[in-house]
DRENDO-574425 format. One record per residue (C-alpha): x, y, z; residue in one letter. Coordinates in nm, 3 decimals, padded with zeros to 5 digits. Layout:
DRENDO-574425
+---------+---------+---------+------+
!       X !       Y !       Z ! code !
+---------+---------+---------+------+
!       X !       Y !       Z !    a !
...
+---------+---------+---------+------+
end
This chain:
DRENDO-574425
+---------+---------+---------+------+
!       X !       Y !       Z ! code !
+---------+---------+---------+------+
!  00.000 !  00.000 !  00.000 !    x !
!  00.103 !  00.314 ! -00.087 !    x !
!  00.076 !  00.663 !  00.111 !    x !
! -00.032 !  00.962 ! -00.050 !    x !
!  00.190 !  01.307 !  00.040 !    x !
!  00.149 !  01.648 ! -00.109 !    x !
!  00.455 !  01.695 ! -00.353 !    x !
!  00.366 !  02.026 ! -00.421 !    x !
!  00.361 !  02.204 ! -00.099 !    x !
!  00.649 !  02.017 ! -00.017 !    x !
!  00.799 !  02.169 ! -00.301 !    x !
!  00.683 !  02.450 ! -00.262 !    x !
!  00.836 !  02.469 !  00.132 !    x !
!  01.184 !  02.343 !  00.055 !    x !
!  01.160 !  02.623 ! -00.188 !    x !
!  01.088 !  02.852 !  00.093 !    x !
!  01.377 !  02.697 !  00.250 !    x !
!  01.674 !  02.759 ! -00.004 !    x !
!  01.575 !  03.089 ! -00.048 !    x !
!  01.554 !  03.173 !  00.335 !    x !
!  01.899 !  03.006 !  00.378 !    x !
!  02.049 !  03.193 !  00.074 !    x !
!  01.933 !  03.543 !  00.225 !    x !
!  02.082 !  03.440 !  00.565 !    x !
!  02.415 !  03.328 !  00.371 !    x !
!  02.428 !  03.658 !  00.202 !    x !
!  02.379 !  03.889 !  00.548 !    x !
!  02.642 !  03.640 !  00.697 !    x !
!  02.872 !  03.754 !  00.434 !    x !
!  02.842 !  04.113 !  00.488 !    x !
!  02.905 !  04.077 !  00.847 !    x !
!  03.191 !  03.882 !  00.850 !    x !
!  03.349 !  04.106 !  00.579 !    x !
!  03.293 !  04.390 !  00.781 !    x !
!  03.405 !  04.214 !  01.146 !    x !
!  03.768 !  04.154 !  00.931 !    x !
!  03.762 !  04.520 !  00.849 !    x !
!  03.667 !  04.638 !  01.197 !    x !
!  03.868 !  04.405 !  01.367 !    x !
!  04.182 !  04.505 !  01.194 !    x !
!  04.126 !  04.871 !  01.189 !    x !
!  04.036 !  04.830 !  01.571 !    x !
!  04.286 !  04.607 !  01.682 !    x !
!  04.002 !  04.409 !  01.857 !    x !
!  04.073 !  04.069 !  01.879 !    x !
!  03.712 !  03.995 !  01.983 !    x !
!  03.604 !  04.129 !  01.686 !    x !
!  03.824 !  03.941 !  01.484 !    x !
!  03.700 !  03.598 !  01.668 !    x !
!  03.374 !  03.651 !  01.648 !    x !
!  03.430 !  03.724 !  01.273 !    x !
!  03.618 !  03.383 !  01.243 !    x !
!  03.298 !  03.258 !  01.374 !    x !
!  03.036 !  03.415 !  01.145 !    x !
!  03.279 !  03.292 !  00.886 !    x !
!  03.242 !  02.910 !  00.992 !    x !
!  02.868 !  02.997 !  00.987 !    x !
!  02.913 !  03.118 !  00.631 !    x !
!  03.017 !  02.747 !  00.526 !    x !
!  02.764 !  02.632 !  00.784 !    x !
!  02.471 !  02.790 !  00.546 !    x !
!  02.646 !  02.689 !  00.246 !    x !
!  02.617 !  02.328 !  00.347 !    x !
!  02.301 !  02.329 !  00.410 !    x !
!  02.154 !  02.516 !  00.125 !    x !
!  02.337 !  02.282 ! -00.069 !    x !
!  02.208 !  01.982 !  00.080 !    x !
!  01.843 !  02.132 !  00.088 !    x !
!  01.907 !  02.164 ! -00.279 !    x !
!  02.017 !  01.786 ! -00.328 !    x !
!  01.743 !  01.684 ! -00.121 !    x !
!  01.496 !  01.761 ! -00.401 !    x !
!  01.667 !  01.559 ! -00.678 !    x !
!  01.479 !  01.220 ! -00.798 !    x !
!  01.584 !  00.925 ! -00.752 !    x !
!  01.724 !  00.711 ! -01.017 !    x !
!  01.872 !  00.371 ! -01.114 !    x !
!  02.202 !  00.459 ! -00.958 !    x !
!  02.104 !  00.622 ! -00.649 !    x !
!  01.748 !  00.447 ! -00.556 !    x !
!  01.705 !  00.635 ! -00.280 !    x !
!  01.816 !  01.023 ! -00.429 !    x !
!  01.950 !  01.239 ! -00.172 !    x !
!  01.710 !  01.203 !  00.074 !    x !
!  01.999 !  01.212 !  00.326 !    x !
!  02.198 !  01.500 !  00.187 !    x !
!  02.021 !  01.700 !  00.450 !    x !
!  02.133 !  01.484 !  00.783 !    x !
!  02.453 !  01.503 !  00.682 !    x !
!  02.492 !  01.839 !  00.670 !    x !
!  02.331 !  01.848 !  00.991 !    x !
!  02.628 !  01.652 !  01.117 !    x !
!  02.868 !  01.799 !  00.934 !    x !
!  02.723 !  02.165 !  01.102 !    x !
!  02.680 !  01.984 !  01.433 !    x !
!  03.087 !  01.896 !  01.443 !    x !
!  03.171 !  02.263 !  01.323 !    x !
!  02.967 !  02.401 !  01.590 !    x !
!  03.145 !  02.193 !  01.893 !    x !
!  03.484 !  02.302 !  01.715 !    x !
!  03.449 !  02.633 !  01.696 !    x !
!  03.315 !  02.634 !  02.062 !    x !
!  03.682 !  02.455 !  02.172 !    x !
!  03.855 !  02.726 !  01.985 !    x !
!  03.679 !  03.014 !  02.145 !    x !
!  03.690 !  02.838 !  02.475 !    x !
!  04.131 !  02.823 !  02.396 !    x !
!  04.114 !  03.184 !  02.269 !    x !
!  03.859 !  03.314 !  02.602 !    x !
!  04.149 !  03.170 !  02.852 !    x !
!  04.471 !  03.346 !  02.649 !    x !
!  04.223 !  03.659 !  02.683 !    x !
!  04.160 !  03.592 !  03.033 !    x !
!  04.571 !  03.576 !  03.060 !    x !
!  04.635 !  03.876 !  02.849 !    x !
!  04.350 !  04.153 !  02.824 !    x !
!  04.394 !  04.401 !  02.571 !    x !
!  04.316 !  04.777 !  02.550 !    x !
!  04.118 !  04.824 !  02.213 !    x !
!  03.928 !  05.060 !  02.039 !    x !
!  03.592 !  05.001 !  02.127 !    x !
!  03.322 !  05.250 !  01.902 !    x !
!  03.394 !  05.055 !  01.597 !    x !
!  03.331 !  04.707 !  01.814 !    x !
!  02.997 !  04.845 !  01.980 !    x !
!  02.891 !  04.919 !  01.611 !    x !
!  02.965 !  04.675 !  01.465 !    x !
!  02.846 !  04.410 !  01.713 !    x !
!  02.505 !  04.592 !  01.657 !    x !
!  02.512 !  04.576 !  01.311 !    x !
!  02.578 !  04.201 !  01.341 !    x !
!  02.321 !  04.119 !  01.629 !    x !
!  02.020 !  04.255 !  01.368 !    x !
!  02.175 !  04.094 !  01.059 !    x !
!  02.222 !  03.746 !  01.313 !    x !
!  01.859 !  03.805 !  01.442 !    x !
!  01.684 !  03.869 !  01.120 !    x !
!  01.879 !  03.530 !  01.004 !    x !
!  01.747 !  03.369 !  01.289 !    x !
!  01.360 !  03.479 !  01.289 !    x !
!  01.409 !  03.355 !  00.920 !    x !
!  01.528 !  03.010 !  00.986 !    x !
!  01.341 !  02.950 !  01.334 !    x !
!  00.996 !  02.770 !  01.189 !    x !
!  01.151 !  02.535 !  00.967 !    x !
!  01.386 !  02.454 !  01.264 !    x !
!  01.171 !  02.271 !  01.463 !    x !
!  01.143 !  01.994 !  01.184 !    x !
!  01.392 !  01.964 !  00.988 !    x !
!  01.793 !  01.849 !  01.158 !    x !
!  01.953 !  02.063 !  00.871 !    x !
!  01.817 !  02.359 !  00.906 !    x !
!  01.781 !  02.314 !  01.281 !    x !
!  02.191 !  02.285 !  01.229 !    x !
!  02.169 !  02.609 !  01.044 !    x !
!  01.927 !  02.763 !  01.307 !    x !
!  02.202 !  02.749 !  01.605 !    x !
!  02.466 !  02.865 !  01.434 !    x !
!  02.348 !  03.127 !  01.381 !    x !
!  02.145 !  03.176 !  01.695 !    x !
!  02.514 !  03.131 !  01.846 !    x !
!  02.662 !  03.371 !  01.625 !    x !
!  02.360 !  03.637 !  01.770 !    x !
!  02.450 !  03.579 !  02.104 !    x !
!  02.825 !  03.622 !  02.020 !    x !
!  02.783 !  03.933 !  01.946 !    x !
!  02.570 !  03.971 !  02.250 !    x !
!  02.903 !  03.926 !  02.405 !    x !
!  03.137 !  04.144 !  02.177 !    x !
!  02.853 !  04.447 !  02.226 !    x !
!  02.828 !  04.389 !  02.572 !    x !
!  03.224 !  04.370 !  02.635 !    x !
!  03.283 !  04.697 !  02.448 !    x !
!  03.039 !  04.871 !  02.626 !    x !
!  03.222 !  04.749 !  02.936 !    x !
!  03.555 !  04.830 !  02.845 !    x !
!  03.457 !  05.137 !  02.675 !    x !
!  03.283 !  05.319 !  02.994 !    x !
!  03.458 !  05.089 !  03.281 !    x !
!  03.764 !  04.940 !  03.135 !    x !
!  03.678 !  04.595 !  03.269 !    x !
!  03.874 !  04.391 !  02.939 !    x !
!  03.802 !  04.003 !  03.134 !    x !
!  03.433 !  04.016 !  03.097 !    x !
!  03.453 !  03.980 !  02.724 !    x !
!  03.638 !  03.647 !  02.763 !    x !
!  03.404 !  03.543 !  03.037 !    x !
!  03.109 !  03.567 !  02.793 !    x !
!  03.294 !  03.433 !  02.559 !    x !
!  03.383 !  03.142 !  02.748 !    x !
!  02.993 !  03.104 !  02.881 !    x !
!  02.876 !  03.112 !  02.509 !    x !
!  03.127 !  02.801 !  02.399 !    x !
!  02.983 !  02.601 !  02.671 !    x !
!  02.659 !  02.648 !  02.540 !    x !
!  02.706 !  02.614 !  02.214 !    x !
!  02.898 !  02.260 !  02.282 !    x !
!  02.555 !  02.134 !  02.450 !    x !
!  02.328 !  02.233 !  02.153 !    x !
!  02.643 !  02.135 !  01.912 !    x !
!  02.641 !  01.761 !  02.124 !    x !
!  02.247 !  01.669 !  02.118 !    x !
!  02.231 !  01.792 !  01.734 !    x !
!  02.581 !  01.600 !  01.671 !    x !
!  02.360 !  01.259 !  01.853 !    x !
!  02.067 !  01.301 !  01.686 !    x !
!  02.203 !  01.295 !  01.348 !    x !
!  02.470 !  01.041 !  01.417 !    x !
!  02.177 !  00.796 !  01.547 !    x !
!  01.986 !  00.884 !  01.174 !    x !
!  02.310 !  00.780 !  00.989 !    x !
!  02.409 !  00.503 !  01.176 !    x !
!  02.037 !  00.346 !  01.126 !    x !
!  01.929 !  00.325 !  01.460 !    x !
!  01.632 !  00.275 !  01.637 !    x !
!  01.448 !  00.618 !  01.611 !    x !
!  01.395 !  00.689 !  01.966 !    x !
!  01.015 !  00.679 !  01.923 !    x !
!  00.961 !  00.326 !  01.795 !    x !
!  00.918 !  00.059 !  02.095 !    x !
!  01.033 ! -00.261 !  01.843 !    x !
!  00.892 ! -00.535 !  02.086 !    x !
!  00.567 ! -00.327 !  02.117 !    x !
!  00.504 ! -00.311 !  01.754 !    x !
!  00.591 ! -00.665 !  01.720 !    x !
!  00.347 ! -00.798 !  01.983 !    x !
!  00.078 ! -00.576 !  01.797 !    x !
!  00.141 ! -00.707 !  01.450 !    x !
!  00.179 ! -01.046 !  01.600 !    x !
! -00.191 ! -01.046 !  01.753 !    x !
! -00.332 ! -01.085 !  01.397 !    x !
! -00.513 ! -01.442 !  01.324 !    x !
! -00.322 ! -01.453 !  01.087 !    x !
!  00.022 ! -01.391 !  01.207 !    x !
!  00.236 ! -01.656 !  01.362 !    x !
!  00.541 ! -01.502 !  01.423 !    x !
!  00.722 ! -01.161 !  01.353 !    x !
!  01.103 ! -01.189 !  01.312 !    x !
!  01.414 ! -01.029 !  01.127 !    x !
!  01.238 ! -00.691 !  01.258 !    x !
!  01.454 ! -00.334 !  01.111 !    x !
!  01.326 ! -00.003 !  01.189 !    x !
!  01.515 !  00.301 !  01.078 !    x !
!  01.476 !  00.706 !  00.970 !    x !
!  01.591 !  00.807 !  00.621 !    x !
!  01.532 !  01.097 !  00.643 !    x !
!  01.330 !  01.384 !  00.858 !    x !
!  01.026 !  01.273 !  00.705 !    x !
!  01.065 !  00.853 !  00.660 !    x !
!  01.072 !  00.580 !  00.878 !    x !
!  01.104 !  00.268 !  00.730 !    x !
!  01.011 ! -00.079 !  00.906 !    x !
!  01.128 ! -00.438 !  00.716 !    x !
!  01.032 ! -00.787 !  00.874 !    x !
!  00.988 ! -01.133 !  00.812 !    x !
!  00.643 ! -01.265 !  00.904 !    x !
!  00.592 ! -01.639 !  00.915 !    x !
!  00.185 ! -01.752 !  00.853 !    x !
! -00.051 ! -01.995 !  01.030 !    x !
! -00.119 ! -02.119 !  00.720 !    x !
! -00.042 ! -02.085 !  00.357 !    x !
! -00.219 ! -01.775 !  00.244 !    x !
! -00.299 ! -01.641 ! -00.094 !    x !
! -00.159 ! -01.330 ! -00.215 !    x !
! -00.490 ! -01.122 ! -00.174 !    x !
! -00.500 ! -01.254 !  00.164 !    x !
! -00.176 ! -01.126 !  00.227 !    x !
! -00.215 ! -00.783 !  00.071 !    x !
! -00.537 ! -00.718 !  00.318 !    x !
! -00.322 ! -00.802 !  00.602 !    x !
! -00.029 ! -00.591 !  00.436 !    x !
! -00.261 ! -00.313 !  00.439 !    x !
! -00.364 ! -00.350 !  00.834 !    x !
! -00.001 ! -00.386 !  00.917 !    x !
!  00.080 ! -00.022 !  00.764 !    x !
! -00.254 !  00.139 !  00.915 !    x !
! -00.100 !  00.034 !  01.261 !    x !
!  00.228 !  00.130 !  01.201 !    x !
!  00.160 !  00.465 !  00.994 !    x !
! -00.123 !  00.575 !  01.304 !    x !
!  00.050 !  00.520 !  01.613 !    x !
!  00.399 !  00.484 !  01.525 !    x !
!  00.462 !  00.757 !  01.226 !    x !
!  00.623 !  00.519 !  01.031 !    x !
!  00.523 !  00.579 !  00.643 !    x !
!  00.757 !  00.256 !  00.465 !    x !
!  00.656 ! -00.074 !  00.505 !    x !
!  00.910 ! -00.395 !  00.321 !    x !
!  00.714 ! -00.734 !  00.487 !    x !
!  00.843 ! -01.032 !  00.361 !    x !
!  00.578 ! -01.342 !  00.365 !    x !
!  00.651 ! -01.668 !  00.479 !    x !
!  00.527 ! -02.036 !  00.538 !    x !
!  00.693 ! -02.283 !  00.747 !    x !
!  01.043 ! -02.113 !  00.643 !    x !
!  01.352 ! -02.292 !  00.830 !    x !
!  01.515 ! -01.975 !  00.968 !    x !
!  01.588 ! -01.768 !  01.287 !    x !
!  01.276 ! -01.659 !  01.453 !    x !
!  01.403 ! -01.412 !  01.698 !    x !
!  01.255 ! -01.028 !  01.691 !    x !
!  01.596 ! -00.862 !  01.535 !    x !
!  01.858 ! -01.060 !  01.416 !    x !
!  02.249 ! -00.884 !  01.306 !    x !
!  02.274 ! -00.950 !  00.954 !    x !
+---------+---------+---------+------+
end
């Protein structure tokens, strides 16, 4: 049994997507050119880190508009399942980026905490404005399609990160501008790379788990297999694989041995029970049952092929 989706509003949403992503990439741009600028002119070496930062972002976006792009491309002989996954790996690629860049600023926070420089700080406070609206407006862009979707959930923190960066870089040269306190820039710098290591870690699992074909956290195995197995008709339920393609496919393959040798229209109307069941209270939208009849095999719930 097949399940009907709408093609063209998804279509017309990943659409939504690209273009959202390419307008963030472009902003991103600017304010890393302008950070490099700054930063020199100013001799700010905040400035200049949080520029290195919006610059990983840069490649960040560029991954995963290019993987929202792939995502879209049929399938064909060669690649039967397209690039369903293109996404998911960006999100791990973006996850790993995030968790280095957080190590670096943590090493570059503690030489500041060492040795605090004096700096110029009107072209910092400026410029970390300038950044925190471009950063926000990139943010408020990406936010909805967050929630659902890994890659652009990847794309989402960066740059959520990157905001709150220069959060920190405004917030320091406002300090050391009317106060002269030069640690607290390093301290929020520091507090910022924590943070951005735990959203960088869950992300980093989440994906990993996808491309590793685990168990999506939501699927109890044994209590789908103790449902399918109180049909009539159903003897046993063995050889059991449940995995996520992709955000938007979970597939489940198993072997299903028969009380008795059924016909094939018997077998389609128990086919089409199976993926009610599964599809309803279990999200999963890809059923592969193989039929069988006194087979000589192992009947345990998952076996390691």
């Amino acid at each position: 049994m097949s399940h009907e989706h709408s093609h063209n509003h998804a279509h017309a949403h990943n659409d939504l997507k690209g273009r959202n992503l390419l307008i963030s990439i472009v902003l991103n741009i600017v304010i890393t050119a302008s950070q490099i600028i700054g930063g020199l002119v100013s001799g700010s070496l905040a400035l200049l880190s949080d520029a290195l930062h919006n610059f990983s972002d840069v490649l960040s976006l560029i991954v995963s508009y290019v993987a929202n792009k792939l995502s879209k491309k049929q399938a064909s002989i060669d690649r039967t399942f397209g690039y369903k996954r293109a996404e998911i790996l960006a999100a791990f690629i973006n996850a790993s980026t995030l968790i280095i860049v957080a190590i670096l600023l943590i090493i570059e926070a503690i030489k500041r905490f060492q040795h605090p420089e004096e700096i110029k700080t009107g072209l910092v406070i400026w410029l970390s404005l300038i950044a925190i609206i471009a950063n926000g407006a990139s943010v408020l862009l990406l936010k909805k399609d967050s929630e659902s979707n890994m890659n652009m959930r990847s794309a989402y923190l960066h740059l959520l990160t990157d905001m709150l960066a220069s959060v920190a870089v405004l917030i320091g040269g406002l300090l050391m501008k009317y106060y002269q306190i030069f640690w607290v820039d390093s301290a929020l710098t520091l507090a910022i790379a924590i943070y951005l290591i735990y959203m960088g870690y869950d992300l980093l699992k989440s994906s990993t788990k996808v491309l590793m074909l685990f168990t999506p956290d939501h699927v109890p195995i044994q209590k789908i297999v103790n449902e399918i197995s109180a049909f009539d008709a159903i003897k046993n339920v063995h050889h059991v694989h449940v995995w996520q393609l992709n955000e938007d496919e979970v597939h489940l393959e198993a072997h299903i041995d028969f009380q008795e040798d059924i016909t094939l229209s018997q077998f389609d109307e128990v086919l089409h029970n199976i993926e009610d069941l599964v599809l309803i209270r279990y999200h999963i939208n890809h059923v592969n049952i193989q039929p069988e009849f006194r087979k000589s095999d192992d009947k345990h719930i998952i076996v390691q092929d």
